[in-house]
C-alpha positions, 0 to 999 in steps of 0.5 A: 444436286442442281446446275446452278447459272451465275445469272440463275444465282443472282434470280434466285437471291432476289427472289428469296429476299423479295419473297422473305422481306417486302421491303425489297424492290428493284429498279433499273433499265429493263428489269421488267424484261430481264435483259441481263437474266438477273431479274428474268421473271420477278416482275411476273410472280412480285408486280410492277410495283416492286420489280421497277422499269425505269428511264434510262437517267442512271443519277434519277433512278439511283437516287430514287433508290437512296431515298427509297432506302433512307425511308425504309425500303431495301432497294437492288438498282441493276446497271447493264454497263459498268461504265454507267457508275460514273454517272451515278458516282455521287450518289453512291460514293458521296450521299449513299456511302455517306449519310450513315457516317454523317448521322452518327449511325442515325440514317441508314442507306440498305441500298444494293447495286448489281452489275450483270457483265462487267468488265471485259465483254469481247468486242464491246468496246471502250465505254462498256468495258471498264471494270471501276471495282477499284473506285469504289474500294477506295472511297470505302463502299462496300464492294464484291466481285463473285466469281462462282455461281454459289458465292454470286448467291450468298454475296448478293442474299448478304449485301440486301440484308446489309445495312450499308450500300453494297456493289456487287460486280457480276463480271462478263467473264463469270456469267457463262459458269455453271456450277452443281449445287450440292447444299443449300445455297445460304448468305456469305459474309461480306469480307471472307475470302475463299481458297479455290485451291491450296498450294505452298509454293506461289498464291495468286490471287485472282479477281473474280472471273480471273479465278477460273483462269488462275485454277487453270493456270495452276493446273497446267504448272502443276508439274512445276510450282504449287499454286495456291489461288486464293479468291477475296470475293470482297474487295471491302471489307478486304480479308486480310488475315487469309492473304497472310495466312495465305502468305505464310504458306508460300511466300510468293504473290501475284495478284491478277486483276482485270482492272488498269495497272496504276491505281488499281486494287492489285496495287493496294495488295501488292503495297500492303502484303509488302508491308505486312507479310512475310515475302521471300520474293518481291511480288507481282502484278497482271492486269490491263496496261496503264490507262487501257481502253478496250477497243472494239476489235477483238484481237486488240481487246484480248490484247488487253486483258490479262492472259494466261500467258502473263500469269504463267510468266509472273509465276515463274518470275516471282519462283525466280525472283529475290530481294536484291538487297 
């Protein structure tokens, strides 16, 4: 048994891939020193010719590492700040993402793309707070958000493996988790979901670091509702057959997600579990407002975030809740 750290995961499956393939490197700013805690020591015991400090050019070390990828090598490219995909959008959405389709299979891009502390950091801000999982689903590039030290491990030994580009989103919120390790930590399939917790009364499903809050949430209506919190891990490939699964049990959905409400992947479940499923209420959603830019101050920005407080109401709300027709 071992107390494993979300950032200790992550170290430890860079540290297996780049001790069982010499194919994978690192890039990214800081990597060398280990700011984030993801990539503490592997400069030390792998060189700096593959654990690589790079300027702060997010679009020139980015596609350095798609071209690093397309000739061979397995690239892991560390973003800081969520917020700095935006630059380096193109190069992943519209060149990674995209020369394995427009070569019919020919060229392949095993790029991999960390993000230690997404999302919501209490007090840091707009520009560093933004949570653009959404974004990336859309346009179909594989994209995990971990939310447990175990599965940051497993997600992260799969997508270097992968021959595909992979984003995973470490979120701010998972990074203090601790977790005792029982069994070897192994790879975990891209598109696997994971029940944290049965129930047969109301599944909410919770985006990564959002699990630990909805466990929470479930333990304190216990008295009251059964909740079953279901975990996607990956948001694509999305597993849709545990949703319905999840579904059928207890045909109730609220889904909480730490991203803005319009557009964001709790409108996609919420669209297609509707479609799909079976559903004896209409489902519901908790998420930051519409258009959210977290502020500076902390009470404005924990006034942003999903609380709690609004998964609980959503709960009994959808416990209340019929089709009106």
């Amino acid at each position: 048994m071992s107390w494993l750290s979300y950032p200790k995961a992550l170290n430890r499956a860079l540290a297996d891939a780049l001790a069982e393939d010499e194919t994978v490197c690192v890039l990214g700013e800081d990597v060398g020193a280990g700011m984030a805690g993801v990539t503490l020591g592997l400069r030390d015991r792998f060189g700096a010719g593959r654990i690589v400090d790079t300027p702060l050019s997010e679009q020139a070390f980015t596609s350095m590492g798609v071209g690093a990828a397309l000739a061979g090598m397995r690239p892991v490219i560390e973003l800081q700040i969520p917020s700095l995909l935006f630059l380096a959008f193109e190069q992943i959405a519209n060149q990674a993402h995209k020369f394995s389709l427009m070569t019919g299979g020919q060229a392949r891009v095993p790029l991999t793309v960390v993000v230690p502390g997404s999302g919501s950091r209490l007090g840091w801000a707009g520009q560093h707070s933004d949570q653009p999982y959404s974004l990336f689903a859309h346009v179909g590039v594989k994209t995990v958000v971990p939310a447990t030290p175990s599965d940051a491990y497993g997600l992260l030994a799969t997508a270097i493996r992968d021959d595909d580009p992979v984003l995973l989103f470490a979120p701010a919120g998972a990074l203090p988790v601790r977790e005792d390790v029982v069994a070897p930590l192994v790879p975990i399939p891209l598109g696997s979901a994971r029940i944290h917790r049965p129930g047969t009364e109301v599944t909410v499903l919770a985006i990564g670091h959002l699990v630990h809050e909805a466990l929470a949430v479930a333990e304190e209506l216990a008295g009251e509702v059964d909740i079953e919190v279901l975990d996607p891990r990956t948001l694509h490939p999305f597993d849709w057959e545990a949703l319905g699964d999840s579904l059928e049990r207890t045909g109730r959905l609220v889904v909480l997600d730490d991203a803005n409400r319009s557009c964001g992947f709790a409108a996609e479940v919420l669209a297609t579990a509707s479609e799909e499923f079976r559903l004896v209420a209409p489902p519901r959603r908790v998420t930051r407002p519409d258009g959210a830019v977290l502020p500076f101050a902390p009470e404005l920005d924990r006034a942003l975030q999903p609380s709690r407080e609004q998964l609980r109401t959503a709960v009994r709300g959808v416990l209340k809740g019929g089709w009106a027709w």
